[in-house]
C-alpha positions as CSV (number, residue, x, y, z in Angstrom):
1,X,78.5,162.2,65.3
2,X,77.4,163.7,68.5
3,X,76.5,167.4,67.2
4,X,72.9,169.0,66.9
5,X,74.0,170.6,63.7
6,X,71.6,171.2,61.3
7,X,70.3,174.3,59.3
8,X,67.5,174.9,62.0
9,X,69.8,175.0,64.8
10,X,72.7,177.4,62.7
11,X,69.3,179.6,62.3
12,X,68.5,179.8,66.2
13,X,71.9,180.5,67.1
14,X,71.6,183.4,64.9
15,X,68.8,184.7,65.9
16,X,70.2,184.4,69.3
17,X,73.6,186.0,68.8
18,X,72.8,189.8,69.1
19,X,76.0,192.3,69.2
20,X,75.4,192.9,73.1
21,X,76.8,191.1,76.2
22,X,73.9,191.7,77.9
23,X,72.4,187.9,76.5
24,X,69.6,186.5,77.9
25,X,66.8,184.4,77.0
26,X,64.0,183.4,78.7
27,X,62.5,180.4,77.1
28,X,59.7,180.5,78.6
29,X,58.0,183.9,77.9
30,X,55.7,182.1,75.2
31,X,54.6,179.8,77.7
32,X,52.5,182.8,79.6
33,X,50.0,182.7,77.2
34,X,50.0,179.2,77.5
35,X,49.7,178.7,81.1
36,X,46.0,181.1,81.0
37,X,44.5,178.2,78.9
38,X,45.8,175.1,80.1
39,X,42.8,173.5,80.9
40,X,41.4,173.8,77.4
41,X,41.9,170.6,75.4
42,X,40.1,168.8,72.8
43,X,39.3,165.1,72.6
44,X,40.6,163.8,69.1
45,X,40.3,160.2,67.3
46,X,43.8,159.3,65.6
47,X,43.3,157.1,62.5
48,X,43.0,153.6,65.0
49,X,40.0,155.2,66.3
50,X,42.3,155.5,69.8
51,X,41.1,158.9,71.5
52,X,43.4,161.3,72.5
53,X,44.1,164.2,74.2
54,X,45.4,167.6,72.5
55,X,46.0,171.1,73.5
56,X,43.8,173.4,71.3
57,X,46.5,175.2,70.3
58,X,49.2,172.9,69.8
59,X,50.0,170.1,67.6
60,X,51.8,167.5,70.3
61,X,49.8,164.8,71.0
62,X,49.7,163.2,74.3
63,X,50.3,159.5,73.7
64,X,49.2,157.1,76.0
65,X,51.4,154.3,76.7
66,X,48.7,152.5,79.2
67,X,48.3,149.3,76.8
68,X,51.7,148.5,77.2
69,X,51.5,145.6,79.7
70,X,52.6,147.0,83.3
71,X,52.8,150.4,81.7
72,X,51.3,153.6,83.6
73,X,49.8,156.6,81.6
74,X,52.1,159.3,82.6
75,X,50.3,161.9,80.9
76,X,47.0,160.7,82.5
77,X,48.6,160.2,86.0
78,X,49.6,164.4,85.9
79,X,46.3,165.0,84.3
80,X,44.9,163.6,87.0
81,X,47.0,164.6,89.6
82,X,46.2,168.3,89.0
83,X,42.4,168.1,88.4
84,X,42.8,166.2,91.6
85,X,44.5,169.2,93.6
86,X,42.4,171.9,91.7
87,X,39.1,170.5,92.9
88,X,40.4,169.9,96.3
89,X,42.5,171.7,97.5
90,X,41.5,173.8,100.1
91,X,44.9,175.4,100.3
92,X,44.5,178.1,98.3
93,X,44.8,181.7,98.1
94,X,44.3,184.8,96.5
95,X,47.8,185.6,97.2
96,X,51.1,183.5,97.0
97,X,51.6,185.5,100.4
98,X,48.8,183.4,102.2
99,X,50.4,180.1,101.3
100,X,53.3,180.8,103.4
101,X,52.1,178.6,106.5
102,X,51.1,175.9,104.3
103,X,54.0,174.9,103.0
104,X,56.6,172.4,104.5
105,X,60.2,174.0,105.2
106,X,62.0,170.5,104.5
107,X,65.1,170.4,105.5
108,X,68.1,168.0,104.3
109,X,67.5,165.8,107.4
110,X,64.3,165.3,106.0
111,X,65.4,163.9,102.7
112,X,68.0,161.7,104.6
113,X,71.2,163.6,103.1
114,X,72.4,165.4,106.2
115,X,74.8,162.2,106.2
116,X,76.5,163.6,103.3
117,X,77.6,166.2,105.9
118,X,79.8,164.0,108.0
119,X,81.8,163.2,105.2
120,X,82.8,166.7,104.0
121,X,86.5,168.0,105.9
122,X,84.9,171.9,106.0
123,X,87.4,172.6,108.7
124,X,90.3,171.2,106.9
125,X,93.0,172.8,106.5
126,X,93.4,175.0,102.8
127,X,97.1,173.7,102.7
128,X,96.1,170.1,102.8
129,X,93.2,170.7,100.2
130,X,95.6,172.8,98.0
131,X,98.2,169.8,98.1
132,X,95.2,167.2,96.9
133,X,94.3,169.6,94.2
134,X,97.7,169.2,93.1
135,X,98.2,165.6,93.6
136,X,94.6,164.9,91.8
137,X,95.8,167.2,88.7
138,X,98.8,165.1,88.4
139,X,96.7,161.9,88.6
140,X,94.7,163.2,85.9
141,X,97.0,163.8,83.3
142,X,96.2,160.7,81.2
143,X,93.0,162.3,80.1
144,X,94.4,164.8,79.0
145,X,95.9,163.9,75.7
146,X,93.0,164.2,74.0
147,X,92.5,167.7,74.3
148,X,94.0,170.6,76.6
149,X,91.0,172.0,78.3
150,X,90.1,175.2,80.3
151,X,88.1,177.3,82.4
152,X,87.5,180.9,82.2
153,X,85.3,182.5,85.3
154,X,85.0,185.5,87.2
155,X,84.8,185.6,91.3
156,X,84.1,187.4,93.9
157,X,84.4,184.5,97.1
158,X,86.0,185.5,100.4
159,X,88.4,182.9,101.8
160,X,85.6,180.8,103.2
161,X,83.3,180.5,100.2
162,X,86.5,179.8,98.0
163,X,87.2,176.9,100.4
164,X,84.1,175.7,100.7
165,X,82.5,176.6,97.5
166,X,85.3,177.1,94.6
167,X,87.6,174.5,95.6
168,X,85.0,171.5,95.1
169,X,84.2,173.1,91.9
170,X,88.1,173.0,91.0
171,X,88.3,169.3,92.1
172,X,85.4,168.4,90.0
173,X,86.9,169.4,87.2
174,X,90.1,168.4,87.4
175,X,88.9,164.9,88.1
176,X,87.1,165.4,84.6
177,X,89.6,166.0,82.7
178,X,90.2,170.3,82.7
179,X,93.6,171.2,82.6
180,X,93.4,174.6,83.5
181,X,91.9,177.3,84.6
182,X,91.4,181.1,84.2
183,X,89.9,183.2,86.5
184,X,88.9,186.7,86.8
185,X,89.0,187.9,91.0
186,X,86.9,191.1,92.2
187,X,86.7,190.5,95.5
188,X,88.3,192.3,98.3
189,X,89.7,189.0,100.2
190,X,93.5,189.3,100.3
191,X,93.4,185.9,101.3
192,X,91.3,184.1,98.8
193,X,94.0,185.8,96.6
194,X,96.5,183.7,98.3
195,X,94.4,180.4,97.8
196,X,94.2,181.1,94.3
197,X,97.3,182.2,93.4
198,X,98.9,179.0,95.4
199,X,97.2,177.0,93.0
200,X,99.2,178.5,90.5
201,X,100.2,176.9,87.3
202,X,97.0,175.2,87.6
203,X,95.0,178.1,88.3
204,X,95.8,181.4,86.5
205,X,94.7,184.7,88.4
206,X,94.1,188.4,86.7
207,X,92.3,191.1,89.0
208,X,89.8,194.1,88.1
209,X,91.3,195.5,91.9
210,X,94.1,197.5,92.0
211,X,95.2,196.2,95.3
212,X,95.3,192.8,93.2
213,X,96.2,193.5,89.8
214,X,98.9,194.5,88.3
215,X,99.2,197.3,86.8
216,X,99.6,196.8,83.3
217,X,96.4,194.7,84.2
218,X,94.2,197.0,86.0
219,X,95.4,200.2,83.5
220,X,94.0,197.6,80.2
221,X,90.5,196.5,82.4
222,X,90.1,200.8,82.9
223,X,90.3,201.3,78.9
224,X,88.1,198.6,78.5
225,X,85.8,199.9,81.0
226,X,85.6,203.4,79.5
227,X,84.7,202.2,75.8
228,X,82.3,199.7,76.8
229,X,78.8,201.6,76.8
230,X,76.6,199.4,79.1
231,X,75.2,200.2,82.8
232,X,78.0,200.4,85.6
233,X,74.8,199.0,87.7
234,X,74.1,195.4,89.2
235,X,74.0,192.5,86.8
236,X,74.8,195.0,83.8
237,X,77.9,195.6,85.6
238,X,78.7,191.5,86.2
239,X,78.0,190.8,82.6
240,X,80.9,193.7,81.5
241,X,82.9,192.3,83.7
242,X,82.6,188.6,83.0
243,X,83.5,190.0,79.3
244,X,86.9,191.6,80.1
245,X,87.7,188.3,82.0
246,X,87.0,186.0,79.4
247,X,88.9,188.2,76.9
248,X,91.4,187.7,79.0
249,X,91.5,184.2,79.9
250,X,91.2,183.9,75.8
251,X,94.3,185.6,75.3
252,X,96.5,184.1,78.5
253,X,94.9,180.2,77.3
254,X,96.1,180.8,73.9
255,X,99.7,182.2,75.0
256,X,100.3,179.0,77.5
257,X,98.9,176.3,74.2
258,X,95.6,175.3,75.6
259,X,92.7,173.9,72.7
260,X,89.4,174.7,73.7
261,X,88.1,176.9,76.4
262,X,84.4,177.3,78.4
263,X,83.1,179.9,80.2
264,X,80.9,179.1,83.2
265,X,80.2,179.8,86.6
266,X,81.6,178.6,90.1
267,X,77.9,177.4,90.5
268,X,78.0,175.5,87.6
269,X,79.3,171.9,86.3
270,X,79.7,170.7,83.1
271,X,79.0,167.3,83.1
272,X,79.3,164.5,80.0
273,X,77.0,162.1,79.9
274,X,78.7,160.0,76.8
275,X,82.5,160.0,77.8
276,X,84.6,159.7,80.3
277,X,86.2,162.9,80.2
278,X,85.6,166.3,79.3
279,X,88.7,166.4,76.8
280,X,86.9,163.3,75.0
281,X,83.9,165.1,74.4
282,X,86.1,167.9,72.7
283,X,88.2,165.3,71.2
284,X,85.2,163.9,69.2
285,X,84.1,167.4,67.6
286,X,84.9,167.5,64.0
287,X,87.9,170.1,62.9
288,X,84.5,172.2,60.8
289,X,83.1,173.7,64.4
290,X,84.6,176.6,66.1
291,X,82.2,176.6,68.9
292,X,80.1,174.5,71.3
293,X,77.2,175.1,73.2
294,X,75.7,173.0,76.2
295,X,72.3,173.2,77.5
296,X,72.0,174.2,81.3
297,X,70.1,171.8,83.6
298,X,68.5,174.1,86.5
299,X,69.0,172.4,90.3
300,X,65.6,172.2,92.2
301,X,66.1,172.4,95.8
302,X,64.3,170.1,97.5
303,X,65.3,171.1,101.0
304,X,65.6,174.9,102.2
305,X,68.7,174.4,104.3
306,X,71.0,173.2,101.7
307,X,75.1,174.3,102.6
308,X,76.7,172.0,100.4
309,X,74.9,172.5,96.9
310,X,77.0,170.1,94.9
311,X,77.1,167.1,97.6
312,X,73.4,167.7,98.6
313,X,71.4,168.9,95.4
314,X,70.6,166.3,92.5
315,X,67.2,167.1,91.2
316,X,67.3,169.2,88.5
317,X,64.6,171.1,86.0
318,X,65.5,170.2,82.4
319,X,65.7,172.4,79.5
320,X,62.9,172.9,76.6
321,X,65.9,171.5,73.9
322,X,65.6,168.3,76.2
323,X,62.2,168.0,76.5
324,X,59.6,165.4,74.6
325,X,57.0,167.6,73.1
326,X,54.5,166.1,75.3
327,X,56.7,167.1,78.4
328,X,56.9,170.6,77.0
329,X,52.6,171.3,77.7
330,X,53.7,170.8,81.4
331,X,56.4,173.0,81.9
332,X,54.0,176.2,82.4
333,X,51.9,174.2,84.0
334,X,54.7,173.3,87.4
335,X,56.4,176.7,87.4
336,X,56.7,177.3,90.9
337,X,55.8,180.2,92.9
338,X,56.2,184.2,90.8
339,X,58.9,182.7,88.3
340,X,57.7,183.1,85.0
341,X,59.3,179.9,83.4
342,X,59.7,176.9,84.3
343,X,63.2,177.3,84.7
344,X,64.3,180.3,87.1
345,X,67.2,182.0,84.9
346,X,68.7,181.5,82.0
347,X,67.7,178.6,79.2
348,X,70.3,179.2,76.6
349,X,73.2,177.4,78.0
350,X,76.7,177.7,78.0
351,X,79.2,177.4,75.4
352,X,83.4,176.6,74.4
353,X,85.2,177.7,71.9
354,X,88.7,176.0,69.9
355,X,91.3,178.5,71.1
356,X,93.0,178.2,67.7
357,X,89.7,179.7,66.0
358,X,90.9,182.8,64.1
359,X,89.1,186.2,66.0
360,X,87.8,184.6,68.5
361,X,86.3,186.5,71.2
362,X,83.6,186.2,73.8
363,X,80.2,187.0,72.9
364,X,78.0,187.9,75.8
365,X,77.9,185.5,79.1
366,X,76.8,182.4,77.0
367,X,78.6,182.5,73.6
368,X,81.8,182.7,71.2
369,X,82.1,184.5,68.0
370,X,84.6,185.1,65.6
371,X,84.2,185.9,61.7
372,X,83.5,183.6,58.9
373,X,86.7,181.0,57.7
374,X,87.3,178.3,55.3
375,X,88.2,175.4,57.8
376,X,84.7,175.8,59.1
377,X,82.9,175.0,56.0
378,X,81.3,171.3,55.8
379,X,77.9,170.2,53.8
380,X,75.7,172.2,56.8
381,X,78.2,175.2,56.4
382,X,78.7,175.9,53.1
383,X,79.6,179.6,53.9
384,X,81.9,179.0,56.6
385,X,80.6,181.4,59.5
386,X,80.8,181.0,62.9
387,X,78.7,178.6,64.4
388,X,77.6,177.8,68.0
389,X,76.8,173.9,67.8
390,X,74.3,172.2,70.4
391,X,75.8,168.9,72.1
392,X,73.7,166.2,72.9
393,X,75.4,164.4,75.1
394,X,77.4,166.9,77.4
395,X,75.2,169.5,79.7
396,X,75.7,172.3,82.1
397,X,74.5,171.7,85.8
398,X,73.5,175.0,87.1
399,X,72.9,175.3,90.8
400,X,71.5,178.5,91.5
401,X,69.3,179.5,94.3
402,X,70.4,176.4,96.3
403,X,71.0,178.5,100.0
404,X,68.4,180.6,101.2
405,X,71.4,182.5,102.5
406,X,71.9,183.3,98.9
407,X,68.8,185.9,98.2
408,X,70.3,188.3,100.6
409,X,74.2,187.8,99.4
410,X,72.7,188.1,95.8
411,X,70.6,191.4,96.7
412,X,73.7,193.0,98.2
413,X,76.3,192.3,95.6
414,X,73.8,193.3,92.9
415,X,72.3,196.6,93.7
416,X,74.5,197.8,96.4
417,X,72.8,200.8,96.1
418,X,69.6,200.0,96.7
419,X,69.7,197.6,99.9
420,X,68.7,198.4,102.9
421,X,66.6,201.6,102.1
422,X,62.8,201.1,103.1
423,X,61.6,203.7,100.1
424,X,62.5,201.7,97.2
425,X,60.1,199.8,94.9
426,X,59.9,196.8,92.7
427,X,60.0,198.8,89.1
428,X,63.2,200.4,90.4
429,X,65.2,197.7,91.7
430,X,64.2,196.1,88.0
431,X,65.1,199.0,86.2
432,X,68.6,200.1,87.9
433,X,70.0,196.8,88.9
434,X,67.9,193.6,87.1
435,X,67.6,191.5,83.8
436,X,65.3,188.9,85.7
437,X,62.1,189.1,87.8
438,X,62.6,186.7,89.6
439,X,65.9,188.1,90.8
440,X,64.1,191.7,91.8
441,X,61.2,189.8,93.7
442,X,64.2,187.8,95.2
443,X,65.9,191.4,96.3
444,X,62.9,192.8,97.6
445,X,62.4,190.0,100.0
446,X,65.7,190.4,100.9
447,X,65.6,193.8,101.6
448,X,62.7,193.4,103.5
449,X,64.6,190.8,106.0
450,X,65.8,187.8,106.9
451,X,62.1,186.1,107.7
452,X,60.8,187.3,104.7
453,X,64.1,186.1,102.4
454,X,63.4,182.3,103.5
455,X,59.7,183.0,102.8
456,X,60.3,184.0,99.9
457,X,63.2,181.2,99.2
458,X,60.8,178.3,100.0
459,X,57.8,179.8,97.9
460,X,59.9,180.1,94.7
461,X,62.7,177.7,95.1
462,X,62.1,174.6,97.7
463,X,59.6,172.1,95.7
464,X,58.4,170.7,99.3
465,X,55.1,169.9,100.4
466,X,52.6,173.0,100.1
467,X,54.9,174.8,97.6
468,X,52.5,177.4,95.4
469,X,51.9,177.2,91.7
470,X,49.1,179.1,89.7
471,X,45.7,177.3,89.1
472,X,42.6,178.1,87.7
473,X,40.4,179.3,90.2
474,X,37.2,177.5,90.9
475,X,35.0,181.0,90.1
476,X,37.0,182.0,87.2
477,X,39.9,183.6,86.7
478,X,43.5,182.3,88.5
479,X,44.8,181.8,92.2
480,X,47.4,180.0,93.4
481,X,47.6,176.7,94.9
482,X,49.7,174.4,97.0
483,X,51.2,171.2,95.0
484,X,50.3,168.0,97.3
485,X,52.3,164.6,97.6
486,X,55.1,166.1,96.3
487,X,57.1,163.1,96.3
488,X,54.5,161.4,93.7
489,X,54.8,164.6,91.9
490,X,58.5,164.7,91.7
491,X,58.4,161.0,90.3
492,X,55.9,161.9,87.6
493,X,57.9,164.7,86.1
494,X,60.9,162.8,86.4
495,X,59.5,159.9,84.4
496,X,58.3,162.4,81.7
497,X,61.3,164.0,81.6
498,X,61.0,167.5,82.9
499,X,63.0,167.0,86.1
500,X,66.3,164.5,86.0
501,X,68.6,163.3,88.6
502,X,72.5,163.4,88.1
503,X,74.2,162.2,90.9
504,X,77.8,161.9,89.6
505,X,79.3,164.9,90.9
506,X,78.1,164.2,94.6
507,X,79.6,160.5,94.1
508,X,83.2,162.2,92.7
509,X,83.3,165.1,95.5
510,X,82.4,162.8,98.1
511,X,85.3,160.0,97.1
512,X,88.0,163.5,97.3
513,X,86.4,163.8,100.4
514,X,87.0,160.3,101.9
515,X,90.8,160.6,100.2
516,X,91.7,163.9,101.8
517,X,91.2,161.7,105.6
């Protein structure tokens, strides 16, 4: 069975689901601590008399695969790597300010993708790409009778970024099996409205606009807004509003006959990597689980003038719950730039939900919830309560932070308020508008200009030549330091696991691509 379902995981979820929408988890807090001792191991001598190497505070043991016959020691190829840098690199600095003309600005020409480029129809006309949407959903329809699936998300796109942005993400999806989707529009584009609502039955649209909604529509979002006591500021604000839409797309999938339903983002992709289809994967969960939740994979730019983020970004940071305990060590140790995890936002994933599930509702950004019933109770679940079950086989791609173009959209759609004035300061930004530091450091650059938001994208997002970490400093104490051979570097923590490659959606989008000519 292809569930993570076991009393230990039934116990995280729990300790995860908290009565707020506000949910988010940093997985990586713990590995602060971590990361100010990471030098510090310990020679040990297993029971072969074979010496190893273990952190002081941690039972993992880093296993050495280098009598395997054409084997490489991974663990002592990063070892050595960064003692390598530490010792020589001159690049260093007390601040990750002074790095800045150290590190490469690669661009997509430099990895050799900017042929992807020739291949996508951005000019195309909206009708023509409307009418494939159609013609692909109608294709489609065989893998669809395993399950009816949907989408619930909330936009804000203009008519351009729904074109160039939304519409691949629709394709995608629809090529993978979704039947539907559900989406909640706050932007103040009368014609992305059109786009969307010409994709009509395949795309359902509710508004939190008047201009937009109708007014049965806009009069139940006001209610909701009045009784729900959380910030009307920046991502507080979002997050309330990503909960009316889901309630909403909840009660609109379960009025049209729809089976299960997820909630992600039009940055994200949820991608199998068992079946064929996304209905299969839902097909194969036993009638005992309500709920399912799927592990986000982070995209690492590798290039700082990505456009295109699904066609030109496959590298991607893993999550802990897919990491070898050995791998884990390293994940504090390759956090880039002032993020203060490995990964950038959040760690907990994504989840869907069987629309048939008695009370369900959404919980927060990343979960379902509902109360305890009888058809949920199996030899894990003797109780029967609610339970948010970790796939193993199906993931989320998450492509965040792929266009340097996006630290100033992000800074002015999240504290509005705030952007543009010279007297503000970090603490506030955090406080009125922020759940993430990295995302106040991100609006700080922003708001301090346009050469100083690509500065500040390349030094926390672009893993290129020169890019800054933190390292022990050689008098004591920490500095920061720029990663060399990056290439090498980027194979290493792919072979160990921390970064992966998934190039299916660039291979799908590219095919609608050469089908649209």
């Amino acid at each position: 069975m292809p569930l993570y379902h076991t009393k230990q995981s039934e116990k995280q979820v729990s300790e995860l689901d908290t009565p707020v929408i506000l949910d988010v988890l940093l997985e990586d807090r713990e590995q602060e601590q971590l990361s100010e001792n990471r030098l510090h191991f310990v020679d040990v001598t297993d029971t072969t008399g074979v010496r190893k190497k273990r952190y002081h505070d941690n039972e993992n043991l880093f296993h050495s695969v280098s009598n395997v016959p054409g084997g490489v020691d991974l663990y002592g190829e990063i070892e050595r790597y960064w003692e390598t840098m530490v010792s020589s690199n001159t690049s260093t600095g007390r601040t990750i300010e002074e790095l800045a003309h150290v590190q490469h600005r690669t661009t997509v020409k430099d990895l050799h993708l900017d042929g992807i480029r020739s291949y996508i129809h951005s000019d195309l006309d909206i009708q023509k790409r409307i009418e494939f949407v159609r013609s692909l959903h109608r294709r489609q329809a065989p893998k669809r009778q395993h399950a009816k699936v949907c989408i619930a998300a909330s936009i804000a796109h203009d008519a351009e970024a729904f074109k160039l942005s939304v519409m691949p993400w629709i394709q995608y999806h629809i090529e993978m099996g979704v039947d539907a989707f559900y989406i909640m529009y706050d932007g103040k584009d009368g014609e992305a409205v059109e786009m969307i609502t010409s994709l009509d039955p395949i795309v359902k649209m509710s508004s939190l606009r008047p201009e937009f909604a109708s007014k049965e529509d806009y009069e139940e979002f006001q209610k909701f807004n009045e009784s729900t006591k959380v910030s009307d500021e920046g991502n507080y604000e979002l997050m309330k509003k990503q909960k009316y839409g889901a309630q909403w797309a909840i009660k609109a999938a379960q009025q049209d006959g729809k089976d299960w339903i997820i909630q992600i983002d039009p940055d994200e992709l949820f991608l199998t990597t068992r079946y064929s289809s996304i209905p299969e994967v839902f097909h194969s969960v036993p009638s005992s689980v309500p709920a399912m939740r799927f592990m986000n994979f982070e995209a690492q730019v590798e290039a700082g003038d990505v456009k295109y983020p699904f066609y030109e970004v496959n590298l991607f940071r893993a999550p802990k719950f897919f990491s070898t305990p050995e791998a884990i060590h390293y994940r504090s140790t390759f956090k880039q730039g002032l993020n203060p995890g490995f990964v950038y936002l959040y760690a907990n994933g994504k989840s869907a939900a069987r629309l048939s599930a008695s009370g369900l509702r959404q919980y927060g950004p990343h979960y379902f919830n509902g109360p305890p019933h009888q058809s949920y109770i199996s030899e894990d679940n003797a109780k029967g309560d609610w339970t948010n079950v970790i796939s193993h086989e199906s993931i989320i791609l998450h492509y965040t932070y792929c266009d340097p173009n996006e630290v100033t959209k992000k800074a002015k759609l999240s504290c509005p308020q705030l952007f543009g004035r010279k007297d503000v300061d970090y603490d506030t930004v955090k406080k009125e508008c922020f759940i993430l530091d990295i995302d106040a450091h991100a609006f700080m650059a922003a708001n301090a200009g346009e050469e100083e938001a690509i500065s500040f994208f390349y030094q926390n997002f672009v893993y290129s030549e020169g890019a800054p970490v933190r390292c022990a400093a050689k008098r004591g104490g920490y500095t920061w330091c720029a990663l060399h051979d990056i290439e090498r570097l980027k194979v290493l923590l792919e072979r160990v696991g921390l970064f992966r490659r998934f190039t299916l959606p660039q291979h799908i989008l590219i095919q609608h691509e050469f089908a649209l000519i």
